[in-house]
C-alpha positions in Angstrom: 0.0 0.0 0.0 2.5 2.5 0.7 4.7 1.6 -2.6 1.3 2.5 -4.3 1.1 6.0 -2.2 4.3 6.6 -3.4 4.4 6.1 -6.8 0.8 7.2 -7.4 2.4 10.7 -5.4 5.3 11.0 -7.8 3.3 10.7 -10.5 0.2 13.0 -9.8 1.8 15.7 -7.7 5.4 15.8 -8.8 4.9 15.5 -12.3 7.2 12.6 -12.6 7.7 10.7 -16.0 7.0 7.1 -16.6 10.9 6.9 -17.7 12.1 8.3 -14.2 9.8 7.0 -11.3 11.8 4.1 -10.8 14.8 6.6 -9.8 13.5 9.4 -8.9 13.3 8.5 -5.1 16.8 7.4 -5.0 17.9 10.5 -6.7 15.8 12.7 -4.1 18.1 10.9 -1.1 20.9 11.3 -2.6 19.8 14.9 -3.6 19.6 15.4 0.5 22.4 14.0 1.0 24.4 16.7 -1.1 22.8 19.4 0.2 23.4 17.8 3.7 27.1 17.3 2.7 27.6 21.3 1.5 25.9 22.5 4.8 28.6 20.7 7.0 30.9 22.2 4.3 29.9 25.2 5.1 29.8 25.1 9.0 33.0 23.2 8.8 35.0 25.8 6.6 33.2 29.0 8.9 34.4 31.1 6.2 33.1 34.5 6.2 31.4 35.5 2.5 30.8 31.6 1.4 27.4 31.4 2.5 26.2 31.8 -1.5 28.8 29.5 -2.7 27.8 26.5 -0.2 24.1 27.0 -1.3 24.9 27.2 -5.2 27.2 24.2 -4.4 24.8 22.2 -2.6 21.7 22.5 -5.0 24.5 22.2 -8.5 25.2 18.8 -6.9 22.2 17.5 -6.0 20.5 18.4 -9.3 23.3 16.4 -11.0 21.3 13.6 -9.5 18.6 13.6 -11.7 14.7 15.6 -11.6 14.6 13.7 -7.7 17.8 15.3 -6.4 17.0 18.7 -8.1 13.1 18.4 -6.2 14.9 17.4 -3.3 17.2 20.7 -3.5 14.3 22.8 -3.9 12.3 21.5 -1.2 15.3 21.9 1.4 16.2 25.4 0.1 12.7 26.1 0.4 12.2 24.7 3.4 15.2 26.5 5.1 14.4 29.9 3.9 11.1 30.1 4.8 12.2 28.8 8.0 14.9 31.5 8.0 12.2 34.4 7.2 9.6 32.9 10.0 13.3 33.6 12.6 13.7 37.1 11.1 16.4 36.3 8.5 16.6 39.1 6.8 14.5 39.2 3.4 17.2 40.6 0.9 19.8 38.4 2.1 16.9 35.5 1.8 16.5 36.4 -1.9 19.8 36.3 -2.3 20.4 32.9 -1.0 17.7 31.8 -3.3 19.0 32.8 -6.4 22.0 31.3 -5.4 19.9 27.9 -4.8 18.7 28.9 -8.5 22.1 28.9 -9.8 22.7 26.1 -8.5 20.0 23.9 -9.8 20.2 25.5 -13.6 24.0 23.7 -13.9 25.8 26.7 -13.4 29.0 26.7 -11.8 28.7 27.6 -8.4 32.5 28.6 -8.1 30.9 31.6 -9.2 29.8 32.5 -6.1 33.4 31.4 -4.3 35.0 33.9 -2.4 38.5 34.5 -3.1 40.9 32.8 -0.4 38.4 29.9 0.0 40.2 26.3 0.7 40.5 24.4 -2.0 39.4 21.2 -0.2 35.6 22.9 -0.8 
């Protein structure tokens, strides 16, 4: 029953094509997983000026995944800035993070948002 949920889901709400729903859910984990992997990046490296980079970073890699990893990216980036807005994040610096996450999931290289003096081991 809840393999029939699931796919029925994918294909009615997400929009998902008979080609793909097979991977798509294993694309979306491993989509979290990248975006997971360039937020401890980004705490790790506490580098002042690489918050855009991290979030272009993040979404580029999970939308490499496939259409589940770039609706995974989405729905995190999503998630977090709403959450962000709801603390009082600022709104500007919101939009800005977004159109990073935009960046991101289009295929273009996030080293365009890498600050200068960055370690290469991000």
């Amino acid at each position: 029953m809840k393999l029939s949920t699931i796919i029925i889901f994918c294909f009615l709400i997400l929009g998902v094509s008979s080609q793909n729903w097979r991977t798509f859910p294993g694309e979306a984990v491993r989509g979290a997983k990248d975006m997971w992997r360039a937020y401890s990046d980004m705490r790790e490296a506490n580098y002042k000026g690489a918050d855009k980079y991290f979030h272009a970073r993040g979404n580029y890699d999970a939308a490499r995944r496939g259409p589940g990893g770039a609706w995974a990216a989405k729905v995190i980036s999503d998630a977090r800035e709403g959450i962000q807005r709801i603390t009082g994040h600022g709104a500007a610096d919101s939009r800005a993070d977004q159109a990073a996450n935009r960046w991101g999931r289009s295929g273009k290289d996030p080293n365009h948002f890498r600050p200068a003096g960055l370690p290469k081991k991000y």
